[in-house]
Backbone atoms as SQL, in Angstrom:
CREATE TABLE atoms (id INTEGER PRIMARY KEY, chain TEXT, resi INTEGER, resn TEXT, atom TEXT, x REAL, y REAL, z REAL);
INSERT INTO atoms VALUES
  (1, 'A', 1, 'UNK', 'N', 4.185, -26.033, -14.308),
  (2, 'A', 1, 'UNK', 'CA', 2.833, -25.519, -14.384),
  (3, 'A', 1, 'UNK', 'C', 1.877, -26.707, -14.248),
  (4, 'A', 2, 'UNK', 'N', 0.783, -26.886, -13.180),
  (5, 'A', 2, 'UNK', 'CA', -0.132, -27.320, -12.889),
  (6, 'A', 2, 'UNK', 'C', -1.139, -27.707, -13.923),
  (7, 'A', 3, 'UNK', 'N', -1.789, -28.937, -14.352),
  (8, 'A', 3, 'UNK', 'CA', -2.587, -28.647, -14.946),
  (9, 'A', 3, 'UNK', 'C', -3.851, -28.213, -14.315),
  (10, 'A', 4, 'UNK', 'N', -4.164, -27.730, -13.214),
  (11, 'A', 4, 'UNK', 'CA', -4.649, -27.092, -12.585),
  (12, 'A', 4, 'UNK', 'C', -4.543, -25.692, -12.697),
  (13, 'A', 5, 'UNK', 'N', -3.335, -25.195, -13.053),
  (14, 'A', 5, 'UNK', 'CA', -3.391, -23.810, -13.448),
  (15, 'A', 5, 'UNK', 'C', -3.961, -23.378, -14.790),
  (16, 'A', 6, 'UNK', 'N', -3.460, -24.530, -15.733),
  (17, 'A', 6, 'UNK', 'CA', -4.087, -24.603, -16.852),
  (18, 'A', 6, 'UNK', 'C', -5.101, -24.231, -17.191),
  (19, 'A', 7, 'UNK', 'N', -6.125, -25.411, -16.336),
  (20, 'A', 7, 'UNK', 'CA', -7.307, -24.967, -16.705),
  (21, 'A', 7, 'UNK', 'C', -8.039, -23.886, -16.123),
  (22, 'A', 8, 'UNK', 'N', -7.068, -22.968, -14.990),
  (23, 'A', 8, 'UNK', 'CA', -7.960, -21.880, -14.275),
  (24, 'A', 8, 'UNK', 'C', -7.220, -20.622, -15.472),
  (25, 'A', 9, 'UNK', 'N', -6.129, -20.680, -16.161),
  (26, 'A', 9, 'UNK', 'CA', -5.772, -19.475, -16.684),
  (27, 'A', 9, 'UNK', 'C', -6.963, -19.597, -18.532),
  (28, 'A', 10, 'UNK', 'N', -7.050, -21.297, -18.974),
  (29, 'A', 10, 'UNK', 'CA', -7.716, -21.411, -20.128),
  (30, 'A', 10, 'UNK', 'C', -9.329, -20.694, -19.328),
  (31, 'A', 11, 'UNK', 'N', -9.785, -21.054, -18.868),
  (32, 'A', 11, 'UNK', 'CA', -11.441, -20.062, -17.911),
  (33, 'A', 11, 'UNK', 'C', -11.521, -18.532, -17.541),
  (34, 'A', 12, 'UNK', 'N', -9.441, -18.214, -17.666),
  (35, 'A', 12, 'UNK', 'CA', -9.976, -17.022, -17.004),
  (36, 'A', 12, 'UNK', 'C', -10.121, -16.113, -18.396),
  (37, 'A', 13, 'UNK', 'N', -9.820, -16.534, -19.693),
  (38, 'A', 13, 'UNK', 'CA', -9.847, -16.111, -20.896),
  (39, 'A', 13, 'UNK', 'C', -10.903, -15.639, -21.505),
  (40, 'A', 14, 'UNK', 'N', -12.410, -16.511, -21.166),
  (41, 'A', 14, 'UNK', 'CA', -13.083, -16.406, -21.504),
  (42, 'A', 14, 'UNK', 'C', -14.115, -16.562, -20.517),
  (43, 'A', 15, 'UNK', 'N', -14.183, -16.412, -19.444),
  (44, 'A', 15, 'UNK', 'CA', -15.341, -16.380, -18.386),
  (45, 'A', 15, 'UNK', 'C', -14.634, -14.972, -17.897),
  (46, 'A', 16, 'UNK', 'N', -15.550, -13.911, -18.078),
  (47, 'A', 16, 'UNK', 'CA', -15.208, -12.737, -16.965),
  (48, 'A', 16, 'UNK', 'C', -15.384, -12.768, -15.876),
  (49, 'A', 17, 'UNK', 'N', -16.881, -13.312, -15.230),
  (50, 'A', 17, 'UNK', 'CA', -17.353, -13.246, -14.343),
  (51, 'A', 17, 'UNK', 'C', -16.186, -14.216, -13.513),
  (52, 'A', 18, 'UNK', 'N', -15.876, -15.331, -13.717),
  (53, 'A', 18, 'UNK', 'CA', -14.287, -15.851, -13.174),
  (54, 'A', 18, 'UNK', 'C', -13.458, -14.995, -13.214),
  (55, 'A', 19, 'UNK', 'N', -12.946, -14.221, -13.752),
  (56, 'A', 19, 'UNK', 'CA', -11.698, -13.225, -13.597),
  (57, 'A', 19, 'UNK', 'C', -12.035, -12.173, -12.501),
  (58, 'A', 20, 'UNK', 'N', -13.307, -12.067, -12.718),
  (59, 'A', 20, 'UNK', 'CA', -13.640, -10.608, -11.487),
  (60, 'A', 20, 'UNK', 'C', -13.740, -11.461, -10.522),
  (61, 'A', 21, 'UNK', 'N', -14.209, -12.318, -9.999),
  (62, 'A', 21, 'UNK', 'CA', -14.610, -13.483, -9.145),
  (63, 'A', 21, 'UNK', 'C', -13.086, -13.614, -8.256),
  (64, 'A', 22, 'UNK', 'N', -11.847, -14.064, -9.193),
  (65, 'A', 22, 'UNK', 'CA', -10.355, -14.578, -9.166),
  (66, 'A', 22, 'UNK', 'C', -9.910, -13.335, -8.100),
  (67, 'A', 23, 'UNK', 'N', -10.000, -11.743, -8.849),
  (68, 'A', 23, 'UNK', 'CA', -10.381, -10.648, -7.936),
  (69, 'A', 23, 'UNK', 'C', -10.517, -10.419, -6.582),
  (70, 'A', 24, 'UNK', 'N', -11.868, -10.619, -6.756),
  (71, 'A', 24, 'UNK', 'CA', -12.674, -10.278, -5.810),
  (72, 'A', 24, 'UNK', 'C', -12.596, -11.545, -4.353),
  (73, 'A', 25, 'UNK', 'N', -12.406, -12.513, -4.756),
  (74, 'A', 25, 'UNK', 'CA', -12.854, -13.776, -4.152),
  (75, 'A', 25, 'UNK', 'C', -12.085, -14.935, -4.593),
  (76, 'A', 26, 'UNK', 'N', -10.273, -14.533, -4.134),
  (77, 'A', 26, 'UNK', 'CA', -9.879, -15.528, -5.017),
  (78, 'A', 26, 'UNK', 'C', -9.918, -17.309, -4.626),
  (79, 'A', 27, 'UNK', 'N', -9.978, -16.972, -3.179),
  (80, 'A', 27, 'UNK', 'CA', -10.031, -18.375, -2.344),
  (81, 'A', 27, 'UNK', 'C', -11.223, -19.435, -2.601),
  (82, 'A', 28, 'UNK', 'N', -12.954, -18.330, -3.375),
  (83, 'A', 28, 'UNK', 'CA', -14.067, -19.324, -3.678),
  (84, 'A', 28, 'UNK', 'C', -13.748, -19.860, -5.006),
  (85, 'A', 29, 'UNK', 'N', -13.194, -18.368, -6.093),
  (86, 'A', 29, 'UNK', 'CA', -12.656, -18.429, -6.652),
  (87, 'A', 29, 'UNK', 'C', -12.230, -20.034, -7.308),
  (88, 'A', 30, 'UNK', 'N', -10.926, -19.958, -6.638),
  (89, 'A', 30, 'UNK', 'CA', -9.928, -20.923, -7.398),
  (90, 'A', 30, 'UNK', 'C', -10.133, -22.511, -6.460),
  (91, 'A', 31, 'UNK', 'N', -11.220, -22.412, -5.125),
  (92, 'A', 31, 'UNK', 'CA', -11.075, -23.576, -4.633),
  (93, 'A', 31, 'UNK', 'C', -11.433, -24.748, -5.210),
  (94, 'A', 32, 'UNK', 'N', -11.888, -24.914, -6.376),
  (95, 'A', 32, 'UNK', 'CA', -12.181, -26.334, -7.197),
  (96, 'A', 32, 'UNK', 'C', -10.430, -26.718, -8.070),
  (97, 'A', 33, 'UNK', 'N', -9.979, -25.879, -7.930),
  (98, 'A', 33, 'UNK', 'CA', -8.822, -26.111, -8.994),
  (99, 'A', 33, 'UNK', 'C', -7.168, -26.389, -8.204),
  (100, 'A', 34, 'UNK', 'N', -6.957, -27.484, -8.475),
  (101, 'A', 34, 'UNK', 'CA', -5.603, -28.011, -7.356),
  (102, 'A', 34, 'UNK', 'C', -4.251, -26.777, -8.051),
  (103, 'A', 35, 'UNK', 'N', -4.143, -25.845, -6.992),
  (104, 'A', 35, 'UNK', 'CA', -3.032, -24.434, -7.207),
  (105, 'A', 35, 'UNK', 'C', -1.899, -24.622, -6.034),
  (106, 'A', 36, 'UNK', 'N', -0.861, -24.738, -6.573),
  (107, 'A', 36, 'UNK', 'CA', 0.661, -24.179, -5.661),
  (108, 'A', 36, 'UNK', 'C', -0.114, -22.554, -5.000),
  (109, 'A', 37, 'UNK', 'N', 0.500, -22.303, -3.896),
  (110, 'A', 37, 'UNK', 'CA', 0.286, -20.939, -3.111),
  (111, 'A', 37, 'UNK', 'C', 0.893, -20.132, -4.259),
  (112, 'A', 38, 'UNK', 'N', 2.594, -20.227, -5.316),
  (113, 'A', 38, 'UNK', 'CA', 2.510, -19.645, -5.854),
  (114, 'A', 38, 'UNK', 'C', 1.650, -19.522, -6.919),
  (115, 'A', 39, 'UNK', 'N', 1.092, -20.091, -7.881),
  (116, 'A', 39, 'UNK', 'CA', -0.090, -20.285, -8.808),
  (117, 'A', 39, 'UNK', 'C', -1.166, -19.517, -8.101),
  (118, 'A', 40, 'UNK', 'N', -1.742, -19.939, -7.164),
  (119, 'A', 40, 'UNK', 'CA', -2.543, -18.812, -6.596),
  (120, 'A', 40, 'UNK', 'C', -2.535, -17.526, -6.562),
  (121, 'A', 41, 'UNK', 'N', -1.407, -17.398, -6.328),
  (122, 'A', 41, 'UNK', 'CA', -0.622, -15.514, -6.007),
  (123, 'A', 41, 'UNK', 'C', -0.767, -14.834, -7.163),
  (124, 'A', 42, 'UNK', 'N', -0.758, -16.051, -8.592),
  (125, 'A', 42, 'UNK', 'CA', -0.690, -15.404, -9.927),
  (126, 'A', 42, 'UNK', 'C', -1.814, -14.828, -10.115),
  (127, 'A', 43, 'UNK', 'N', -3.224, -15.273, -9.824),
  (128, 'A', 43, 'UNK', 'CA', -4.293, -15.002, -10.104),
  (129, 'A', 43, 'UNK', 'C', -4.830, -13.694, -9.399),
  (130, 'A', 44, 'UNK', 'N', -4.256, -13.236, -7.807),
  (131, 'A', 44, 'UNK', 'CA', -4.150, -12.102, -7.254),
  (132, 'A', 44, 'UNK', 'C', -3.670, -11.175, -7.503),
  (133, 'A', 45, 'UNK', 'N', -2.528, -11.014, -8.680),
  (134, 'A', 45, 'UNK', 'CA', -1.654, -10.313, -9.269),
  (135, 'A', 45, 'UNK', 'C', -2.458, -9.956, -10.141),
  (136, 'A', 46, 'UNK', 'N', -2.963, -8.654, -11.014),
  (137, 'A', 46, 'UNK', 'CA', -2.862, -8.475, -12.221),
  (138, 'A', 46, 'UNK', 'C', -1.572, -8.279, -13.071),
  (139, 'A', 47, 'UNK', 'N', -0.469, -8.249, -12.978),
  (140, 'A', 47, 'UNK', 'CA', 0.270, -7.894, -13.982),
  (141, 'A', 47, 'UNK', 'C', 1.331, -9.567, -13.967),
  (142, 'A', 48, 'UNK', 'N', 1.224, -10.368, -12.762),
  (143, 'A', 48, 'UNK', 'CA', 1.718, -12.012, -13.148),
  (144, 'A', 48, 'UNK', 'C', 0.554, -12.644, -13.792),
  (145, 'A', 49, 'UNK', 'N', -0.255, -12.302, -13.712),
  (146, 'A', 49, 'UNK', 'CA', -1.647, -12.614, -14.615),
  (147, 'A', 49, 'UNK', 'C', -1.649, -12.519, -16.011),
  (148, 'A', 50, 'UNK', 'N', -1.013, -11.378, -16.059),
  (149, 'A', 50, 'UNK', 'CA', -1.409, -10.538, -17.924),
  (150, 'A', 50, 'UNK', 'C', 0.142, -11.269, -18.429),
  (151, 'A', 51, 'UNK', 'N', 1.194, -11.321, -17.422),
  (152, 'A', 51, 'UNK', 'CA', 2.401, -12.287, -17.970),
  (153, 'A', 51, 'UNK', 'C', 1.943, -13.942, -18.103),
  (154, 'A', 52, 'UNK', 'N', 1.197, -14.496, -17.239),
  (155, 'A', 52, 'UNK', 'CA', 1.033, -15.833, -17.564),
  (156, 'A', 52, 'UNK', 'C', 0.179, -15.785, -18.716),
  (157, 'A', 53, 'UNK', 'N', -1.101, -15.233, -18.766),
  (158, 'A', 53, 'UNK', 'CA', -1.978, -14.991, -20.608),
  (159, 'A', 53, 'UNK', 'C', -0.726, -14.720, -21.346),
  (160, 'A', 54, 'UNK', 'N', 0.092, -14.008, -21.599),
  (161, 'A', 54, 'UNK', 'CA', 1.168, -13.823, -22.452),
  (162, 'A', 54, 'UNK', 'C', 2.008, -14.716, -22.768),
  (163, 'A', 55, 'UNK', 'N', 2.417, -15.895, -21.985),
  (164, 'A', 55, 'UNK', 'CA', 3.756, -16.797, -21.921),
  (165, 'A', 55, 'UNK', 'C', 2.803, -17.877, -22.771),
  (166, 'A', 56, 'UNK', 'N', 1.223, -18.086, -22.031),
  (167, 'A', 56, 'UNK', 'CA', 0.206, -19.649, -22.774),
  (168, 'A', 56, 'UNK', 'C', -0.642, -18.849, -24.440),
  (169, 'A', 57, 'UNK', 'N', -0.315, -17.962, -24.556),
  (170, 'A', 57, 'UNK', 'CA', -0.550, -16.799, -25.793),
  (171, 'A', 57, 'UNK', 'C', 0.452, -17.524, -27.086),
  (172, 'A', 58, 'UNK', 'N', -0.770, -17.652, -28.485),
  (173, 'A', 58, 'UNK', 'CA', 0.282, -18.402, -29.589),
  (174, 'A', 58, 'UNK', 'C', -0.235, -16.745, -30.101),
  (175, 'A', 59, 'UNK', 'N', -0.582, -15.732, -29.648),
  (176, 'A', 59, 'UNK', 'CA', -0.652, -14.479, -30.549),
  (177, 'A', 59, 'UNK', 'C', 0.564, -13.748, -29.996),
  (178, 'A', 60, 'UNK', 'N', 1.359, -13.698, -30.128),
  (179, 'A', 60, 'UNK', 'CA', 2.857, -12.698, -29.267),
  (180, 'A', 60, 'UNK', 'C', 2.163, -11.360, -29.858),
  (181, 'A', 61, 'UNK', 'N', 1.945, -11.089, -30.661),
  (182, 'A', 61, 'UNK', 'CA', 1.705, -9.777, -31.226),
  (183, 'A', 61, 'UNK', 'C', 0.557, -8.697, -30.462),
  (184, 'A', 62, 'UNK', 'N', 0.171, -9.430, -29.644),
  (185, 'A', 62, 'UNK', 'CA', -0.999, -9.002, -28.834),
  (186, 'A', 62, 'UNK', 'C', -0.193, -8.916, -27.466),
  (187, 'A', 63, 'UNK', 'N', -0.456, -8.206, -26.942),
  (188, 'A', 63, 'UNK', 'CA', -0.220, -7.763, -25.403),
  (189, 'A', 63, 'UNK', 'C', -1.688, -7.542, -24.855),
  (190, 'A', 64, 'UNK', 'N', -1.311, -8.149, -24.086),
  (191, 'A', 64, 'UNK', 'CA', -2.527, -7.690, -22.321),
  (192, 'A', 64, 'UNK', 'C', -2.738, -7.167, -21.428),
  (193, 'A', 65, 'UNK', 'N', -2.459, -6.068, -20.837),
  (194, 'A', 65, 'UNK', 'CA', -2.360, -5.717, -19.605),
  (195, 'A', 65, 'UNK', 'C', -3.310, -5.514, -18.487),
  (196, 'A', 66, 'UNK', 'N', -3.310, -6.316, -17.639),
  (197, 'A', 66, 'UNK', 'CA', -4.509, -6.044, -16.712),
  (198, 'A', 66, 'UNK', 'C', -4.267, -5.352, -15.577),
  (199, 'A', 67, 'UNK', 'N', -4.341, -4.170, -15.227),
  (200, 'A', 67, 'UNK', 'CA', -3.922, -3.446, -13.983),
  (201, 'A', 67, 'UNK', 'C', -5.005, -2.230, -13.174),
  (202, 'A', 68, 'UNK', 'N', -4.693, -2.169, -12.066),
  (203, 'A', 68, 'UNK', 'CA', -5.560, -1.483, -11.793),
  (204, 'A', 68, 'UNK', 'C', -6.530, -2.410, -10.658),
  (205, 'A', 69, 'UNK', 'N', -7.365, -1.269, -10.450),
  (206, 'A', 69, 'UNK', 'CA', -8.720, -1.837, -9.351),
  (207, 'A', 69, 'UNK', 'C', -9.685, -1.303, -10.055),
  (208, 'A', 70, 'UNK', 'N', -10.330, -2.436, -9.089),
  (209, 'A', 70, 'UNK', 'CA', -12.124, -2.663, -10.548),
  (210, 'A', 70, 'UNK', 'C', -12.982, -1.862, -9.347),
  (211, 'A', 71, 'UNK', 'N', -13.023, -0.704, -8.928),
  (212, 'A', 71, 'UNK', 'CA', -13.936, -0.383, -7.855),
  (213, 'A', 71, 'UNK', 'C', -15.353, 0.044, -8.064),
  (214, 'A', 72, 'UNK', 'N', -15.295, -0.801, -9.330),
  (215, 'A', 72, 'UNK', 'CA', -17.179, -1.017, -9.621),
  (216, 'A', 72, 'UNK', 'C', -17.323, -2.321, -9.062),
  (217, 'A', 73, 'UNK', 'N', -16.211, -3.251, -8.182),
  (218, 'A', 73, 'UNK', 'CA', -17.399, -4.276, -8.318),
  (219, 'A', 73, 'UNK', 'C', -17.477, -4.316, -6.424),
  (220, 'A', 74, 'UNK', 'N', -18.434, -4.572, -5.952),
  (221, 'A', 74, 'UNK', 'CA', -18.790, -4.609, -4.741),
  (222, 'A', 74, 'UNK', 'C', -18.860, -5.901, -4.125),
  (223, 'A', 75, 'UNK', 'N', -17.352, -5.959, -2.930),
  (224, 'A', 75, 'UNK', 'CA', -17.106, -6.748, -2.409),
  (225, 'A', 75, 'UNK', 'C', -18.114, -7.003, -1.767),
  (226, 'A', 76, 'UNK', 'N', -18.910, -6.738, -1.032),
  (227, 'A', 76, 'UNK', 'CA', -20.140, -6.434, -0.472),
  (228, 'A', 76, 'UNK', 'C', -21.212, -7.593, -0.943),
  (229, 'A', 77, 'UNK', 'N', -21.702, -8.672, -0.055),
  (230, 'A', 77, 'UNK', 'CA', -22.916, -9.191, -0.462),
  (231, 'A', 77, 'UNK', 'C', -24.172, -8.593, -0.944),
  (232, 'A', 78, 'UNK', 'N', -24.685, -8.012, -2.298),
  (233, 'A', 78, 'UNK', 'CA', -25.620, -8.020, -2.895),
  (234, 'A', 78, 'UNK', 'C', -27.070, -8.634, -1.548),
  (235, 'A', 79, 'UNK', 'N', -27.724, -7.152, -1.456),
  (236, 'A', 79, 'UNK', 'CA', -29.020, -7.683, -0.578),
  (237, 'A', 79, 'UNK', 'C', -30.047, -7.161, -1.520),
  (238, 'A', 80, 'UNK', 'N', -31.047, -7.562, -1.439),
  (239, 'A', 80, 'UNK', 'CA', -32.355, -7.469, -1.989),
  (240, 'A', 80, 'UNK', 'C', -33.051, -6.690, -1.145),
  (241, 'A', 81, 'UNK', 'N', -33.739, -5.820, -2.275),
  (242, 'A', 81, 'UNK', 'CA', -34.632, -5.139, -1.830),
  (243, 'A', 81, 'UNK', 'C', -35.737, -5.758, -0.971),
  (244, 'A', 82, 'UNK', 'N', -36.200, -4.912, 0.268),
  (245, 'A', 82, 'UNK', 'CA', -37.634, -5.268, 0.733),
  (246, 'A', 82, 'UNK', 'C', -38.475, -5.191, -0.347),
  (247, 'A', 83, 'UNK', 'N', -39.837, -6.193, -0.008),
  (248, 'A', 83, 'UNK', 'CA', -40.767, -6.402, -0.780),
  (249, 'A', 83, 'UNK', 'C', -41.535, -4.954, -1.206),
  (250, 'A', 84, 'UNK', 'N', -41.941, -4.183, 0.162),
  (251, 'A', 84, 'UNK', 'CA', -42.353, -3.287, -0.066),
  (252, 'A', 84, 'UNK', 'C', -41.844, -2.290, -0.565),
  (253, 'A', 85, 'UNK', 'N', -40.726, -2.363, -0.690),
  (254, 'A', 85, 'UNK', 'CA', -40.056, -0.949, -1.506),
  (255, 'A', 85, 'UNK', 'C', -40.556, -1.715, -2.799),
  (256, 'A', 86, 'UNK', 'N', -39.899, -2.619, -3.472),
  (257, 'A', 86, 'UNK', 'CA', -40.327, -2.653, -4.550),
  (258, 'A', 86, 'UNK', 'C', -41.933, -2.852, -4.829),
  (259, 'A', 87, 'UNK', 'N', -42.561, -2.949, -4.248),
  (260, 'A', 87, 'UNK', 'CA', -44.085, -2.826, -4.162),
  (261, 'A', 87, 'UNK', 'C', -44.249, -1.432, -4.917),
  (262, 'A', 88, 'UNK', 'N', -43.638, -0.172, -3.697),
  (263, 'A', 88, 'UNK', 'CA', -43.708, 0.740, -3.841),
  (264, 'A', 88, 'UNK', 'C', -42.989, 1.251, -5.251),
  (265, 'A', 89, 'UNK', 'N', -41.842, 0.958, -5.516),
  (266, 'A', 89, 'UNK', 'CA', -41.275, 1.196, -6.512),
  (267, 'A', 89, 'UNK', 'C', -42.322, 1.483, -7.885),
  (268, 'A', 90, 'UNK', 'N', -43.091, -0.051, -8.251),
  (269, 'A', 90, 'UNK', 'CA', -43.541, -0.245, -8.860),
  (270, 'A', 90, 'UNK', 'C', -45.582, 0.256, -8.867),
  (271, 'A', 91, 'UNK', 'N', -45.585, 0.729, -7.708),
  (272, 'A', 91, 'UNK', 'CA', -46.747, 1.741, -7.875),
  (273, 'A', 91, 'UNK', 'C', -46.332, 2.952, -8.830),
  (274, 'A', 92, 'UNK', 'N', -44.823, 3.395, -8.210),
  (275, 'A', 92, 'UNK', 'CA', -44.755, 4.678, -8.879),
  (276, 'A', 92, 'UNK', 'C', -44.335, 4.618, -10.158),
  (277, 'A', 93, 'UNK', 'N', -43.914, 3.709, -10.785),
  (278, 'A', 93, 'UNK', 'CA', -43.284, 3.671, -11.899),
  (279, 'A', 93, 'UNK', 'C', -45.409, 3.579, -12.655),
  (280, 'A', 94, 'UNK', 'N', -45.787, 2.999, -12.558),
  (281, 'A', 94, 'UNK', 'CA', -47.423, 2.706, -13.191),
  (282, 'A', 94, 'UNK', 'C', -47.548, 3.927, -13.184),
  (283, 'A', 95, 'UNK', 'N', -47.471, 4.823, -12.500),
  (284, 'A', 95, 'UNK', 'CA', -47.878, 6.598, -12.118),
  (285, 'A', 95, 'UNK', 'C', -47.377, 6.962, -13.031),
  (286, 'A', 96, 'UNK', 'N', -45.789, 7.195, -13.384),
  (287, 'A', 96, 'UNK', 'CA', -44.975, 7.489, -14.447),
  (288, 'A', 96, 'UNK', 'C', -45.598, 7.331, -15.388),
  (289, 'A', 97, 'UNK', 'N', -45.990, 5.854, -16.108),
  (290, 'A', 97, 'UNK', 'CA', -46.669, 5.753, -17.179),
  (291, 'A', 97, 'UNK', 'C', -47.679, 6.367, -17.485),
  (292, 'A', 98, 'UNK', 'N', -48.874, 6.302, -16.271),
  (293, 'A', 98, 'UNK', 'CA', -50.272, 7.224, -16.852),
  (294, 'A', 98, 'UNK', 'C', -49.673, 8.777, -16.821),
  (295, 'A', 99, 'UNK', 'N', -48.851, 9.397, -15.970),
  (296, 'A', 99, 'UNK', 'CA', -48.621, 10.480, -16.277),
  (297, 'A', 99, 'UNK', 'C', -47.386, 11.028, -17.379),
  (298, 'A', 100, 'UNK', 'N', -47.303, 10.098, -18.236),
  (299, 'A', 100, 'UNK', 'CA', -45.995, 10.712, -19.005),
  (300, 'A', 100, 'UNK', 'C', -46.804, 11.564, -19.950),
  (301, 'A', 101, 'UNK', 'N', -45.783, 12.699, -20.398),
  (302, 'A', 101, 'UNK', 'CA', -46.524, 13.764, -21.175),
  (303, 'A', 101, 'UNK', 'C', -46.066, 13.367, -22.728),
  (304, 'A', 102, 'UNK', 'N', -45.377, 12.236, -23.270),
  (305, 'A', 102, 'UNK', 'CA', -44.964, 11.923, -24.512),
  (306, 'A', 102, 'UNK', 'C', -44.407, 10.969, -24.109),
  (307, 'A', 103, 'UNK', 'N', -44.014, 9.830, -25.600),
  (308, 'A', 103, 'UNK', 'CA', -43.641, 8.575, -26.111),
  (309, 'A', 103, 'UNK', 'C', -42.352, 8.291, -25.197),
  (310, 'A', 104, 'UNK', 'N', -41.511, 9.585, -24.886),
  (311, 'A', 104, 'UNK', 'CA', -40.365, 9.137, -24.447),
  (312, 'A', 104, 'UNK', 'C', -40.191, 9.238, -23.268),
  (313, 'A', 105, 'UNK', 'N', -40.806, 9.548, -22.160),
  (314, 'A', 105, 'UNK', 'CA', -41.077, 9.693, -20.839),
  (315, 'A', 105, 'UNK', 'C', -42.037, 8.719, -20.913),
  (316, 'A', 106, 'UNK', 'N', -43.040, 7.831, -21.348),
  (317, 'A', 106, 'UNK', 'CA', -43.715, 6.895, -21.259),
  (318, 'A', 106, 'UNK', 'C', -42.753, 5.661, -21.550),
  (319, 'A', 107, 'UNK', 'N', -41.494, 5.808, -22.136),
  (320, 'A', 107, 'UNK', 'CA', -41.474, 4.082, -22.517),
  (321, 'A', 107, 'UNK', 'C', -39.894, 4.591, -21.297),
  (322, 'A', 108, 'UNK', 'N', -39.667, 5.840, -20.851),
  (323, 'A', 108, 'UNK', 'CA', -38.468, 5.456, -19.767),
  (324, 'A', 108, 'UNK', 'C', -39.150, 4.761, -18.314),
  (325, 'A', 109, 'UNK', 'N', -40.646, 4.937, -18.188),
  (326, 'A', 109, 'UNK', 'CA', -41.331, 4.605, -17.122),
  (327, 'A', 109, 'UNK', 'C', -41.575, 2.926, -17.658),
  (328, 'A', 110, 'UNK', 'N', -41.668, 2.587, -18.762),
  (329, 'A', 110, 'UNK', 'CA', -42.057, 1.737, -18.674),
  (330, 'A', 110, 'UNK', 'C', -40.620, 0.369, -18.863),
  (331, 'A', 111, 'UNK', 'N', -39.707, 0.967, -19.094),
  (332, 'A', 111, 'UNK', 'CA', -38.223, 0.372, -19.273),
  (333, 'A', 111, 'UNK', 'C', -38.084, -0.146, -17.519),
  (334, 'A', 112, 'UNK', 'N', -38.355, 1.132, -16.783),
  (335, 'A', 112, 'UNK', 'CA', -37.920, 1.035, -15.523),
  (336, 'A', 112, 'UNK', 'C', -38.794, 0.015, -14.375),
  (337, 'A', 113, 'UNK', 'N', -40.441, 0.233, -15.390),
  (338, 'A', 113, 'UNK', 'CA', -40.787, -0.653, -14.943),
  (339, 'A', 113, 'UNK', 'C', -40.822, -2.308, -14.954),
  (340, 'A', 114, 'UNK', 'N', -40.151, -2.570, -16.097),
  (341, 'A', 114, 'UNK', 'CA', -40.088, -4.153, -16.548),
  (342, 'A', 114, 'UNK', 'C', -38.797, -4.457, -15.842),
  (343, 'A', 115, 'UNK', 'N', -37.801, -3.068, -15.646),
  (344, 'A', 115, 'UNK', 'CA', -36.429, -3.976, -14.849),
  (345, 'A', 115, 'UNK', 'C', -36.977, -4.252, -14.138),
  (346, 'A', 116, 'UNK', 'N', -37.717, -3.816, -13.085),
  (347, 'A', 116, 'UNK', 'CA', -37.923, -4.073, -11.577),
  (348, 'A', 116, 'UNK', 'C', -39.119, -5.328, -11.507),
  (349, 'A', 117, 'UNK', 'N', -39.758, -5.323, -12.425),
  (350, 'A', 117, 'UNK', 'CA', -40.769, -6.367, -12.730),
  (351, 'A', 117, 'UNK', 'C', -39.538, -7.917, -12.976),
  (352, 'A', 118, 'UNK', 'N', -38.930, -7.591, -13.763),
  (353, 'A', 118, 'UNK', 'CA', -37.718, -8.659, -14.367),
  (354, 'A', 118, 'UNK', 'C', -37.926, -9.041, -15.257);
């Protein structure tokens, strides 16, 4: 074992966004970290994955299993909205507010408006 693997299996413990990343993108992923092709393969695997957390694991009593597909996360480059939609967005959400008919339709307009504000 690599200490290169080391330190990508000690990160993948506690950084999620690395584990979905390992996922999703294992080649940007893991390219800072010197990996055997097999070591690599581990990180593509969920279930040689949930065995390597298990083998560097001083809790035996705990099991892990990571399996499955995450098809919430979108391989897909993230694009940004046009300006003007959110322009627009945020006209209508102000509308929302002057027209809410109570406290709780006023603060969902105004929730929606601070996401989009940021």
């Amino acid at each position: 074992m690599s200490h290169g693997f080391k330190d990508a299996i000690a990160r993948v413990q506690h950084d999620y966004a690395f584990y979905i990343r390992c996922q999703s993108d294992p080649e940007t992923a893991l390219a800072s970290y010197s990996l055997t092709p097999e070591e690599q393969a581990t990180f593509r695997d969920p279930q040689r994955l949930a065995d390597a957390l298990q083998q560097g694991s001083s809790m035996r009593s705990i099991k892990v299993t990571i399996s499955g597909t995450h098809d919430w996360i979108n391989r897909a480059e993230a694009q940004a909205p046009k300006e003007e939609v959110v322009t627009e967005l945020i006209a209508h959400e102000i509308e929302s507010i002057r027209q809410a008919g109570n406290d709780d339709e006023r603060r969902e307009s105004t929730l929606r408006l601070v996401r989009l504000v940021g």
